[in-house]
C-alpha positions, 0 to 999 in steps of 0.5 A: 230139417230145422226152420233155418233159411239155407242162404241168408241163415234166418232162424226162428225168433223167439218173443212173447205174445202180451194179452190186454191184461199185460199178460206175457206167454212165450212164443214163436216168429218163423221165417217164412220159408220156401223149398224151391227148385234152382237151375246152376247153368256152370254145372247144369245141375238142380239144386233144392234150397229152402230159403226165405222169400227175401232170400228169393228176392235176392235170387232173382236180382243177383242170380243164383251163382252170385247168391251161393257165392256171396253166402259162401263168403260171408259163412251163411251157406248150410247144404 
């Protein structure tokens, strides 16, 4: 499964690491991802969402109905 969180959509980025020298190689900043388990008390089902720690913030604000929603809405939502 590719490294994209399954609410907000962060995905990796891609820069360069410079050395003293000015030296200039490609490399890789990845979210930091979390699979993690949520209960839905409407349907009294788990789901299992790979999310980004500042998606689970979120969640734990907003809740995850209200989350699903507002990513549903705003198109950011992968399943």
């Amino acid at each position: 499964m590719a490294k994209v969180c399954q609410i907000t959509g962060k995905r990796t980025r891609v820069g360069n690491n410079v050395s003293h020298a000015n030296n200039k190689t490609k490399r890789k900043f990845y979210p930091n991802l979390q699979t993690k388990r949520f209960y839905i008390p409407s349907t009294g089902e788990w789901i299992t969402l790979k999310v980004s720690t500042s998606a689970l913030r979120t969640i734990n604000k907003n809740g995850i109905e209200n989350t699903i929603r507002k990513s549903y809405e705003k198109g950011t939502l992968t399943f």
